[in-house]
PDB file with one MODEL, atoms N, CA, C and O in Angstrom:
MODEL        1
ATOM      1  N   UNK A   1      27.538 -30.352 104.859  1.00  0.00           N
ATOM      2  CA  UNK A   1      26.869 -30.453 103.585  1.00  0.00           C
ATOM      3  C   UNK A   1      27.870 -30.157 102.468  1.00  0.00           C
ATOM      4  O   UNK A   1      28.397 -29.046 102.414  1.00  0.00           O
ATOM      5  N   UNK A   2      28.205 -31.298 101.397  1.00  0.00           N
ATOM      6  CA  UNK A   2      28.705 -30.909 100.569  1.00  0.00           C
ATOM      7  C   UNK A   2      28.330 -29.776  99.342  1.00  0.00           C
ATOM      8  O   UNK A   2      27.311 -29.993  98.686  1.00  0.00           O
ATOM      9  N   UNK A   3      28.916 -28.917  99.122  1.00  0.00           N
ATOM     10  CA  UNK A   3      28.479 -28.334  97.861  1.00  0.00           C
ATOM     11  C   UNK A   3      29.191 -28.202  96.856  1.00  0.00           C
ATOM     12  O   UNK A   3      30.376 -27.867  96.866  1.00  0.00           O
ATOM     13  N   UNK A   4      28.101 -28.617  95.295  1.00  0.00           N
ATOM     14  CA  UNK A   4      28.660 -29.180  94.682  1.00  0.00           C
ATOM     15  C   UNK A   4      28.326 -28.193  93.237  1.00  0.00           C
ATOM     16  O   UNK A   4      27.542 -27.258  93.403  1.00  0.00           O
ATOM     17  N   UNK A   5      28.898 -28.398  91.891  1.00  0.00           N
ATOM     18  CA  UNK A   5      28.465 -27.308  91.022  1.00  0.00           C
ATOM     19  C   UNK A   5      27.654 -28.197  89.716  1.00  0.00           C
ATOM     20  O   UNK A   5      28.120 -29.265  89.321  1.00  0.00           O
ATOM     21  N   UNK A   6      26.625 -27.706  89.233  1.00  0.00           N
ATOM     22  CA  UNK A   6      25.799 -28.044  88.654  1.00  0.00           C
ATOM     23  C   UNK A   6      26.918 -28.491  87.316  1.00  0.00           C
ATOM     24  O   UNK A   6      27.956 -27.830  87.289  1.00  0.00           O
ATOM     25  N   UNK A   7      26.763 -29.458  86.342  1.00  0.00           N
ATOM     26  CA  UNK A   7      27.517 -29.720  85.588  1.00  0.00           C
ATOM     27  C   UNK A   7      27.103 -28.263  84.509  1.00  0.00           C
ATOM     28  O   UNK A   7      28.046 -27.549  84.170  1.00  0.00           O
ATOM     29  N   UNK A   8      25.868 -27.953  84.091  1.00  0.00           N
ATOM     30  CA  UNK A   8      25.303 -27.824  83.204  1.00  0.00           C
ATOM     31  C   UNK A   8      26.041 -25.843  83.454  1.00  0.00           C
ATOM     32  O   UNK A   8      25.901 -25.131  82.459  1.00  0.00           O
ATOM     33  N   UNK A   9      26.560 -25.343  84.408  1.00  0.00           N
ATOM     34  CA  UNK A   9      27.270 -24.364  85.010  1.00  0.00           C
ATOM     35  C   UNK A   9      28.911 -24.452  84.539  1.00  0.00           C
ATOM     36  O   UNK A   9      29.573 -23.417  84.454  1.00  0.00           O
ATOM     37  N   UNK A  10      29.367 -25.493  84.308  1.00  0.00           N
ATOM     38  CA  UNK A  10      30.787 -25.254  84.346  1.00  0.00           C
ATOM     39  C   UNK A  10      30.817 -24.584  83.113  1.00  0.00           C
ATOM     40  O   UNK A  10      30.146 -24.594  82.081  1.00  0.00           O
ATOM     41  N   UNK A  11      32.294 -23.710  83.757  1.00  0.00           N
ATOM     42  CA  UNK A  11      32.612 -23.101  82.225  1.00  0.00           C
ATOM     43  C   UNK A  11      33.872 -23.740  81.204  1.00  0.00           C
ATOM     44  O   UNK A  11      34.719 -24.333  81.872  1.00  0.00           O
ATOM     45  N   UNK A  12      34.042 -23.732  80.289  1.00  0.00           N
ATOM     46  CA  UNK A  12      34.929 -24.791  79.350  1.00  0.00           C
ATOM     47  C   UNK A  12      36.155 -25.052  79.793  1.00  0.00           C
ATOM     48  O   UNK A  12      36.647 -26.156  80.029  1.00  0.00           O
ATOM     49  N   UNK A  13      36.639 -23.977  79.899  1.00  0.00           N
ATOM     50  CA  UNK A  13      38.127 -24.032  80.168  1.00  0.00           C
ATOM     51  C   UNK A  13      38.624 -24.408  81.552  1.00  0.00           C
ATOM     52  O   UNK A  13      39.727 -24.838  81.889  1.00  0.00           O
ATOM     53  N   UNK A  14      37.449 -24.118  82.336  1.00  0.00           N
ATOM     54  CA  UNK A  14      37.812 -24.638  84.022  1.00  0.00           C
ATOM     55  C   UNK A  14      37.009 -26.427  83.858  1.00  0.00           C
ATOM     56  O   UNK A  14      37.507 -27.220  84.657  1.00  0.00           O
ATOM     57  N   UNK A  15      36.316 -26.804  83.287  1.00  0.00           N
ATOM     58  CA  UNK A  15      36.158 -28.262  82.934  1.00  0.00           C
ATOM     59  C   UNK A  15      37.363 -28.725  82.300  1.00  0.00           C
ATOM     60  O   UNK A  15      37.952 -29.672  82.822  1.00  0.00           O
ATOM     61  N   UNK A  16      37.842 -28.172  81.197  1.00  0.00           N
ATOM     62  CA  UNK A  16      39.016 -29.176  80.923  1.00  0.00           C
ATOM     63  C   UNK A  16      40.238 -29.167  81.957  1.00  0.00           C
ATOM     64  O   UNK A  16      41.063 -30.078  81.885  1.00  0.00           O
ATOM     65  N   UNK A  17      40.358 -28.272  82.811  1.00  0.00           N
ATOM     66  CA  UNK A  17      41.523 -28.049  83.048  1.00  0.00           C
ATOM     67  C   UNK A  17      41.047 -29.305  84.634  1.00  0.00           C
ATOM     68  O   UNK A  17      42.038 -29.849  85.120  1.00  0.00           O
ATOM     69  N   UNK A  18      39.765 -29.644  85.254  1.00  0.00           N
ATOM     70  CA  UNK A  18      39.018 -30.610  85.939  1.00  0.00           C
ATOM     71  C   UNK A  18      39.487 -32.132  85.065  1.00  0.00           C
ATOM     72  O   UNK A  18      40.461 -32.829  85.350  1.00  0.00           O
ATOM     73  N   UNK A  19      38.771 -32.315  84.266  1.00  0.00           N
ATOM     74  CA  UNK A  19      39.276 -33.332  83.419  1.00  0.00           C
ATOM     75  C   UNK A  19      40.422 -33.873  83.612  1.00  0.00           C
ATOM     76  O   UNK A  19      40.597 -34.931  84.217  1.00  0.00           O
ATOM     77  N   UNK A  20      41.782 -32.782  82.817  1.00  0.00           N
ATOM     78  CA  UNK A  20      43.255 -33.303  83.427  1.00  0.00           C
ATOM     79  C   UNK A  20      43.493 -33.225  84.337  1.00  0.00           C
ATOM     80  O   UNK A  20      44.629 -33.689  84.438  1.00  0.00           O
ATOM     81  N   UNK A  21      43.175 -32.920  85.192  1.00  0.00           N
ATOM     82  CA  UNK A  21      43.048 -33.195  86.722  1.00  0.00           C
ATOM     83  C   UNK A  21      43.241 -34.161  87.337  1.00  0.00           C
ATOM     84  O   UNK A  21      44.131 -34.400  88.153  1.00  0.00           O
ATOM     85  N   UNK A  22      41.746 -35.273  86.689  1.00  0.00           N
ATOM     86  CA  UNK A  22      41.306 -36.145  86.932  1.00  0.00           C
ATOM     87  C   UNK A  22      42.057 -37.500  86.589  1.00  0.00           C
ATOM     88  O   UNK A  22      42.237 -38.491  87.297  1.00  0.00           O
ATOM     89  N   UNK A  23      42.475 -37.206  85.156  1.00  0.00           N
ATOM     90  CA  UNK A  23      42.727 -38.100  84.348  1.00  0.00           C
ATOM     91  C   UNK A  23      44.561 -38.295  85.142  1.00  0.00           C
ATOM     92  O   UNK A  23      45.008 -39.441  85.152  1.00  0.00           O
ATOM     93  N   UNK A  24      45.298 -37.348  85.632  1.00  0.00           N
ATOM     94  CA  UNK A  24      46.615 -37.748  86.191  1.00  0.00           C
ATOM     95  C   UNK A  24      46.792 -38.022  87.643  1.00  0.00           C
ATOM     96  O   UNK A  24      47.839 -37.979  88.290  1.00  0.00           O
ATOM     97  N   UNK A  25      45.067 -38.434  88.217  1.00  0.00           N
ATOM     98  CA  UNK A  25      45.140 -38.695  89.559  1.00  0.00           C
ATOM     99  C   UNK A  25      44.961 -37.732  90.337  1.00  0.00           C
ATOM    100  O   UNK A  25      45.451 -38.022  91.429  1.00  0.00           O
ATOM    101  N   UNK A  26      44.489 -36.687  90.338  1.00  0.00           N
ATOM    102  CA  UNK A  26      44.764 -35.144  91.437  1.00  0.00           C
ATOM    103  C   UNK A  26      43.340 -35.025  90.979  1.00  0.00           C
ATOM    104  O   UNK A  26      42.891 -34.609  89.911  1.00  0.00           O
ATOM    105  N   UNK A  27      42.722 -35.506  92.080  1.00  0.00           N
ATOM    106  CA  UNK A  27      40.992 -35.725  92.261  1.00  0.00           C
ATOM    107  C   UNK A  27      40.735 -34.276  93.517  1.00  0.00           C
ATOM    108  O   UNK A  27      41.010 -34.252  94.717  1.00  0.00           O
ATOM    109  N   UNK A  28      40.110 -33.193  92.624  1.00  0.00           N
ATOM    110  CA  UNK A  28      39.461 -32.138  92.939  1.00  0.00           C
ATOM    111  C   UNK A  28      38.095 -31.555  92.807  1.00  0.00           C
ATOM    112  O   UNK A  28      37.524 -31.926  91.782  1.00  0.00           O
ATOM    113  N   UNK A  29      37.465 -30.797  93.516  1.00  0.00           N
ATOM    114  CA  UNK A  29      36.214 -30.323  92.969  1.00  0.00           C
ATOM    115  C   UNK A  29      36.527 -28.657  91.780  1.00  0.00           C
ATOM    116  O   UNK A  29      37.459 -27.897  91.518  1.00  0.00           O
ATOM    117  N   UNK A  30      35.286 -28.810  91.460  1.00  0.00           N
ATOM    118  CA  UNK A  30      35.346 -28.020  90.514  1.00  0.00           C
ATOM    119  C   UNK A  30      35.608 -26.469  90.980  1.00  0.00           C
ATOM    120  O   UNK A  30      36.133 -25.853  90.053  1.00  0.00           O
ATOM    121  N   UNK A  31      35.456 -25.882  91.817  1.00  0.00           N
ATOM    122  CA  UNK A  31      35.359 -24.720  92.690  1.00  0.00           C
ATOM    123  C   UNK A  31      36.843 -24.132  93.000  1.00  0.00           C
ATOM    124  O   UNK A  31      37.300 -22.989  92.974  1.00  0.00           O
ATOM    125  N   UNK A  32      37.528 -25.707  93.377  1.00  0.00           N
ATOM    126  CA  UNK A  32      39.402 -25.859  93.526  1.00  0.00           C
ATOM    127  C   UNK A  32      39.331 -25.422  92.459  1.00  0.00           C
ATOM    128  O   UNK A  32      38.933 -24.257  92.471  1.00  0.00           O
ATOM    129  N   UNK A  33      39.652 -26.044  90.940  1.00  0.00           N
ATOM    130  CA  UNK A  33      40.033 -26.347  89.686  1.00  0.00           C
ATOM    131  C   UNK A  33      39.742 -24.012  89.163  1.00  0.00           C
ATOM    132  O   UNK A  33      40.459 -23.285  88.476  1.00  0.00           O
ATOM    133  N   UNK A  34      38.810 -23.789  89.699  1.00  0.00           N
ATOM    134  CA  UNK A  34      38.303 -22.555  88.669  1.00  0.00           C
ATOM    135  C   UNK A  34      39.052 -21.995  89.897  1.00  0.00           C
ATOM    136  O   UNK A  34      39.823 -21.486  89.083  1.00  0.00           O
ATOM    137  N   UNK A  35      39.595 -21.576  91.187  1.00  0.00           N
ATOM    138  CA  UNK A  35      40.790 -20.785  92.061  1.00  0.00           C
ATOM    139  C   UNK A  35      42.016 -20.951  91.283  1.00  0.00           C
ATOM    140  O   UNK A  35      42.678 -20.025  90.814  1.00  0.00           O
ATOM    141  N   UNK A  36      42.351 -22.598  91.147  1.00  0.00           N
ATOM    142  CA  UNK A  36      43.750 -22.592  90.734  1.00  0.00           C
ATOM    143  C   UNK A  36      43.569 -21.630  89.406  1.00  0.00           C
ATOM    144  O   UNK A  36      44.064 -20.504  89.365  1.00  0.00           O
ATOM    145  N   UNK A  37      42.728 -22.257  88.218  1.00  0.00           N
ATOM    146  CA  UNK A  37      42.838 -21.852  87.162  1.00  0.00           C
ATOM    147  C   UNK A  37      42.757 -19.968  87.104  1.00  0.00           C
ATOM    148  O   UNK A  37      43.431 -19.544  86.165  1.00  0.00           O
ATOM    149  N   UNK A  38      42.248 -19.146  87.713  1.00  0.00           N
ATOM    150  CA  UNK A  38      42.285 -17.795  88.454  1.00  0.00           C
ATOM    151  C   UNK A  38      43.746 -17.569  88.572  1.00  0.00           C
ATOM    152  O   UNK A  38      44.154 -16.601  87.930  1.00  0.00           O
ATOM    153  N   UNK A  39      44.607 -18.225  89.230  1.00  0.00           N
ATOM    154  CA  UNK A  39      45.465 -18.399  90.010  1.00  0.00           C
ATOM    155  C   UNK A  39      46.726 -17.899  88.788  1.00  0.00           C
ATOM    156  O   UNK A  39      47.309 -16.826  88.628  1.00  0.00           O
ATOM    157  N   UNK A  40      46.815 -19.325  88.001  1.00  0.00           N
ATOM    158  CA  UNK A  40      47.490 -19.414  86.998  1.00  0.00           C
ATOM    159  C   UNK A  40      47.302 -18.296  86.141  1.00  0.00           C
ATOM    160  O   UNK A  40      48.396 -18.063  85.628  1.00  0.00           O
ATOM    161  N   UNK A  41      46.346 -17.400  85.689  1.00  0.00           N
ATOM    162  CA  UNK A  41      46.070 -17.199  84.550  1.00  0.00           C
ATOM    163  C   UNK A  41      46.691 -15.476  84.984  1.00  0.00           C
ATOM    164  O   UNK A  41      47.098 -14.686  84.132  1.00  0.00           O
ATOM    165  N   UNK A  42      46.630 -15.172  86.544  1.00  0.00           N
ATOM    166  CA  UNK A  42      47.522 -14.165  87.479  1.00  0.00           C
ATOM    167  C   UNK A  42      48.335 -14.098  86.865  1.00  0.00           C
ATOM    168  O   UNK A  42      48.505 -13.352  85.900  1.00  0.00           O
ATOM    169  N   UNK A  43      49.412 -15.332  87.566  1.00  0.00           N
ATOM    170  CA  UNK A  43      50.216 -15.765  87.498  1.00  0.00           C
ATOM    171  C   UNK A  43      51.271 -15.615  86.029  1.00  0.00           C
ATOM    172  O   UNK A  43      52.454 -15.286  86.119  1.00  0.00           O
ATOM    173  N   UNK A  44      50.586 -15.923  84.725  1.00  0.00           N
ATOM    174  CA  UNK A  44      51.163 -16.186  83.695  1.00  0.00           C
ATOM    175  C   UNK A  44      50.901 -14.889  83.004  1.00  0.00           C
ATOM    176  O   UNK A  44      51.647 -14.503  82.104  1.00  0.00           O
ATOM    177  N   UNK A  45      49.635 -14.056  83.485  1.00  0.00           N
ATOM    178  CA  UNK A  45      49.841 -12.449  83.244  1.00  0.00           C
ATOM    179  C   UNK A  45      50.899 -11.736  83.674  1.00  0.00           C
ATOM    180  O   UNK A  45      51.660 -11.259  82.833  1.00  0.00           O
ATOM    181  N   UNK A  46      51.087 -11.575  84.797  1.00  0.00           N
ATOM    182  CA  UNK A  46      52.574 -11.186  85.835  1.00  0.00           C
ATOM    183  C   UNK A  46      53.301 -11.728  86.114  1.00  0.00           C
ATOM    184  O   UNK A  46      53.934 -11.262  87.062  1.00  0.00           O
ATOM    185  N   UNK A  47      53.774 -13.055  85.565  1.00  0.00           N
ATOM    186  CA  UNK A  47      54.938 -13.831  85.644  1.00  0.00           C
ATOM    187  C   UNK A  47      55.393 -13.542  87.662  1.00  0.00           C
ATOM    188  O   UNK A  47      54.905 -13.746  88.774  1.00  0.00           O
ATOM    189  N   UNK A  48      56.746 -12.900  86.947  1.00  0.00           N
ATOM    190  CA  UNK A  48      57.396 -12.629  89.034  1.00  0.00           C
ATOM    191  C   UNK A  48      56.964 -11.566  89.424  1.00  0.00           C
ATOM    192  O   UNK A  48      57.628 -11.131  90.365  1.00  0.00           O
ATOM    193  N   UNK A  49      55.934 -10.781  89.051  1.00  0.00           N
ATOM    194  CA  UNK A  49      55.432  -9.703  89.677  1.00  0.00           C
ATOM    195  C   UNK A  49      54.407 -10.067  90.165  1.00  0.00           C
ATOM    196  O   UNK A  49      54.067  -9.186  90.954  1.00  0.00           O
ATOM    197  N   UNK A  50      53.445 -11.149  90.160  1.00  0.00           N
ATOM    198  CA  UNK A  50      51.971 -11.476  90.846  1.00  0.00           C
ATOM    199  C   UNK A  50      52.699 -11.421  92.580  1.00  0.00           C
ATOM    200  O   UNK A  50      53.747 -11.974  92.914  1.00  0.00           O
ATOM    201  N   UNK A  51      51.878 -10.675  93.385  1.00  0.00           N
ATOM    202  CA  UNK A  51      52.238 -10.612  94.742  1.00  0.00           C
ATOM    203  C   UNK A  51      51.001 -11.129  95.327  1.00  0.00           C
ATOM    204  O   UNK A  51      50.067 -11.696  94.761  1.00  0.00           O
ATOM    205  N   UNK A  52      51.163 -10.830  96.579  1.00  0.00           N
ATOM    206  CA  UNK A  52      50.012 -10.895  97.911  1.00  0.00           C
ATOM    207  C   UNK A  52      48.873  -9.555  97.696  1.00  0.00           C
ATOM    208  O   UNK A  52      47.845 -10.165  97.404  1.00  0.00           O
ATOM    209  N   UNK A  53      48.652  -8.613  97.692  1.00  0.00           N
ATOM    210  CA  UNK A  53      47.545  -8.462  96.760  1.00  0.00           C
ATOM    211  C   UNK A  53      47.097  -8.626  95.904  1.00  0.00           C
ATOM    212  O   UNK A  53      45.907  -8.340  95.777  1.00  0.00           O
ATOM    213  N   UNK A  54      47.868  -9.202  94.818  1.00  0.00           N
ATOM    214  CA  UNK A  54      47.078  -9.849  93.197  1.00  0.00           C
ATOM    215  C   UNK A  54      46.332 -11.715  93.997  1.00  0.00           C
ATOM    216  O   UNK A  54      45.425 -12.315  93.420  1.00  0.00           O
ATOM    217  N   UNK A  55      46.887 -12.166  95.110  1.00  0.00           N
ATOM    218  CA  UNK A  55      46.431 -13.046  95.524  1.00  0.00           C
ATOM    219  C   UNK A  55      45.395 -12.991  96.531  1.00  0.00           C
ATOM    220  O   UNK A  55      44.539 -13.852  96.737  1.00  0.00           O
ATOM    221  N   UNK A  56      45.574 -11.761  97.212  1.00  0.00           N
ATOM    222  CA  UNK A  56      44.280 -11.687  98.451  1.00  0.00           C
ATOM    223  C   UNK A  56      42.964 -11.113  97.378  1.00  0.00           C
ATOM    224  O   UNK A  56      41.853 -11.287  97.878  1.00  0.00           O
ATOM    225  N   UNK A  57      42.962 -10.530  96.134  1.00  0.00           N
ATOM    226  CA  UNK A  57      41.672 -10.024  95.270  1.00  0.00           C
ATOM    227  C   UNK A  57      41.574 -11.551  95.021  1.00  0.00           C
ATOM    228  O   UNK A  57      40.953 -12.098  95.932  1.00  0.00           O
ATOM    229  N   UNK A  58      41.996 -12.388  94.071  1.00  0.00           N
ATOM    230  CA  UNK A  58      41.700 -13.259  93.528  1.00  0.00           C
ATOM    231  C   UNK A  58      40.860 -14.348  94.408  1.00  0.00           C
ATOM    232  O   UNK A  58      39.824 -14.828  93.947  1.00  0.00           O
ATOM    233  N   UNK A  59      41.440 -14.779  95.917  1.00  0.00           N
ATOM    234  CA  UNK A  59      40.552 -15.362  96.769  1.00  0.00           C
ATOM    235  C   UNK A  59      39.310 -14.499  97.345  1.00  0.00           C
ATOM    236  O   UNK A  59      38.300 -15.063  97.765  1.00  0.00           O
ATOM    237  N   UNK A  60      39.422 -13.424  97.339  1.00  0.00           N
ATOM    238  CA  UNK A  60      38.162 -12.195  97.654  1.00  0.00           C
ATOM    239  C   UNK A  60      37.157 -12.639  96.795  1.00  0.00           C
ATOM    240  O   UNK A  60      36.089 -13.170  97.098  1.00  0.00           O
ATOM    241  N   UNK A  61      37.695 -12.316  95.471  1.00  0.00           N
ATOM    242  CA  UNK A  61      36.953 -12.494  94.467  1.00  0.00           C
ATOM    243  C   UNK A  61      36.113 -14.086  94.181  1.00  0.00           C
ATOM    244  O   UNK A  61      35.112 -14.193  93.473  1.00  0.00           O
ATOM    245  N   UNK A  62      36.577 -14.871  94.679  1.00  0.00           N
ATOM    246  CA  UNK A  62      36.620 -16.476  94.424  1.00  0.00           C
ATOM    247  C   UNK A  62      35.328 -16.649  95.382  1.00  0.00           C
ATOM    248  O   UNK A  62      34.180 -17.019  95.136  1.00  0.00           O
ATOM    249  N   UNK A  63      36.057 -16.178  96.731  1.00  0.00           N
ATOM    250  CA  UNK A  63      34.782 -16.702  97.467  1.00  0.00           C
ATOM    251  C   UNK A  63      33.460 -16.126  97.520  1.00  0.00           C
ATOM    252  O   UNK A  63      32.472 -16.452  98.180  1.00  0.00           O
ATOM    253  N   UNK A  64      33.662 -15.148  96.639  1.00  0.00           N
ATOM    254  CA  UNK A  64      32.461 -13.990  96.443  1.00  0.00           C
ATOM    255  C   UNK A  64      31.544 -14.879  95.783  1.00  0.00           C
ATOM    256  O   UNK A  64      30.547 -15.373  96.311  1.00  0.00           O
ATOM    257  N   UNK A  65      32.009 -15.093  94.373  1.00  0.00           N
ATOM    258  CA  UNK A  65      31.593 -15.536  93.322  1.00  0.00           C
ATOM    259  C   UNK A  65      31.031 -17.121  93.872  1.00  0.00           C
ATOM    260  O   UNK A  65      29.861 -17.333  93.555  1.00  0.00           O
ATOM    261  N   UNK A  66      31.576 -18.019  94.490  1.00  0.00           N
ATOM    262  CA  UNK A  66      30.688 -19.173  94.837  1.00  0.00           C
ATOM    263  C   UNK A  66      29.727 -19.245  96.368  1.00  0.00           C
ATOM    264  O   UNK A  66      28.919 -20.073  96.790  1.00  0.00           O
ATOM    265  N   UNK A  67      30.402 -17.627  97.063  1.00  0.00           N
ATOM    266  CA  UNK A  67      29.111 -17.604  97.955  1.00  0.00           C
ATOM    267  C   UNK A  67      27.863 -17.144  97.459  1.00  0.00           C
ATOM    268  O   UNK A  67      26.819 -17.274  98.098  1.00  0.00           O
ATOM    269  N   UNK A  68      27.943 -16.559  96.235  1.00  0.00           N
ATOM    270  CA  UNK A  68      26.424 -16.050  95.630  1.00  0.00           C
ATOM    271  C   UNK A  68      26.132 -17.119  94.689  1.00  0.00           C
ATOM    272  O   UNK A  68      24.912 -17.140  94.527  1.00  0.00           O
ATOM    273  N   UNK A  69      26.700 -18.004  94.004  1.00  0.00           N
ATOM    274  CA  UNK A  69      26.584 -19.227  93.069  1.00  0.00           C
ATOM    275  C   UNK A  69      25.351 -20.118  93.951  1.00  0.00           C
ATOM    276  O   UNK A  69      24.215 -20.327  93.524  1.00  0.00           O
ATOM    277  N   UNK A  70      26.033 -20.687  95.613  1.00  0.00           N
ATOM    278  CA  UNK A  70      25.292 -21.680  96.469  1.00  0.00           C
ATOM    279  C   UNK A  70      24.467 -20.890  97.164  1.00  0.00           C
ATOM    280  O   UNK A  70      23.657 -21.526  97.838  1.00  0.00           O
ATOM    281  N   UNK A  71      24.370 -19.437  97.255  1.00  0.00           N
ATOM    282  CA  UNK A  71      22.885 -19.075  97.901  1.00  0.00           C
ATOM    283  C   UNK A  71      22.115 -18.998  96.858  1.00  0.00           C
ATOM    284  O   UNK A  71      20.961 -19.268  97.190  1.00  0.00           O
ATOM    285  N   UNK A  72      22.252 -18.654  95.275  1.00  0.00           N
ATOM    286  CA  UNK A  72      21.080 -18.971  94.319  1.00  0.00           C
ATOM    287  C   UNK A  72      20.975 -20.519  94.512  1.00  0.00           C
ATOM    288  O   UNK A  72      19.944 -21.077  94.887  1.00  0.00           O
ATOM    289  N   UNK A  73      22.118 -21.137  94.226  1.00  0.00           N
ATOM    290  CA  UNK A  73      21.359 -22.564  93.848  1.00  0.00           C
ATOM    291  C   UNK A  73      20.108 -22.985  94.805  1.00  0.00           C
ATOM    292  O   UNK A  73      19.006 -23.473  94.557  1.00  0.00           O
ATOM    293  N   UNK A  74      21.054 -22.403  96.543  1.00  0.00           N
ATOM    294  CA  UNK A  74      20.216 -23.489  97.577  1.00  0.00           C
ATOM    295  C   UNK A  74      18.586 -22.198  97.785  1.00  0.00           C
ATOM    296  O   UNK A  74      17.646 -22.584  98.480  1.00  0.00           O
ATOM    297  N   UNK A  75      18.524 -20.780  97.096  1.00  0.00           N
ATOM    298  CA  UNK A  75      17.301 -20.309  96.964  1.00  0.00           C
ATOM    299  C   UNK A  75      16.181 -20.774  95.579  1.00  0.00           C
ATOM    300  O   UNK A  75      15.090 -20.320  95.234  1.00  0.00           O
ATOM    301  N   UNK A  76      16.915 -21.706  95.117  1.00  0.00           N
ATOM    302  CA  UNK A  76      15.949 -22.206  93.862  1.00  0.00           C
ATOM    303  C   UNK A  76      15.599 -23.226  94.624  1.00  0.00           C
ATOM    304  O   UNK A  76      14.428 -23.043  94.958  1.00  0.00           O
ATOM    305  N   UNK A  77      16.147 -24.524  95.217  1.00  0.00           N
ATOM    306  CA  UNK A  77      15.920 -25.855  96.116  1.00  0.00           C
ATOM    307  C   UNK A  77      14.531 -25.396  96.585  1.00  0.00           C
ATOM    308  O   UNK A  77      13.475 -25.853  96.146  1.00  0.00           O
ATOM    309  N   UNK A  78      14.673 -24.217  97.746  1.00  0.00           N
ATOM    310  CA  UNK A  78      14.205 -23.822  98.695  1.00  0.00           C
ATOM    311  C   UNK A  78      12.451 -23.132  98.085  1.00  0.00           C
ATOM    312  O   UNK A  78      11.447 -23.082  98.795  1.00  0.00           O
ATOM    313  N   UNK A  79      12.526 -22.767  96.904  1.00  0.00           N
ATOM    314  CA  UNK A  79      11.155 -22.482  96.449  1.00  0.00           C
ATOM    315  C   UNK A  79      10.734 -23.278  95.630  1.00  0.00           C
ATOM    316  O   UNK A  79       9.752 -22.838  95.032  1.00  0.00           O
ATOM    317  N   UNK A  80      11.135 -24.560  95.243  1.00  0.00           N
ATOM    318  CA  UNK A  80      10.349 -25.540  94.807  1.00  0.00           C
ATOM    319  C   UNK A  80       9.452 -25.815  95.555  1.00  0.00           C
ATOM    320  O   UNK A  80       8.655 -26.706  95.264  1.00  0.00           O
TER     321      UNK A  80
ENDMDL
END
């Protein structure tokens, strides 16, 4: 089952950064686009100091955040 993110959910800056994405050929979902953008924003805080724990929170954190995103969505489906 694909899962997918409600448009009306994205947040601005992880849509545009989807957009150019899109627009230079590097066809991703939105879920990719808001990790990388996480990623980068590490990254450009700590330049050469972002390590392997500033990266194991950030995926912790990532998959947290869209495993509770798709159990609301698919518990709203589910009580219609």
């Amino acid at each position: 089952m694909e899962r997918k993110v409600e448009i009306k959910d994205y947040e601005e800056k992880q849509h545009y950064l989807l957009v150019a994405f899109n627009m230079v050929g590097i066809h991703i979902d939105y879920v990719t686009v808001d990790l990388i953008s996480t990623a980068l924003e590490k990254l450009f805080e700590k330049g050469g100091n972002m390590d392997m724990i500033d990266a194991q929170a950030i995926k912790s954190l990532h998959a947290d955040k869209w495993d509770k995103y798709f159990d609301s969505t698919t518990n709203k489906k589910t009580k219609k």
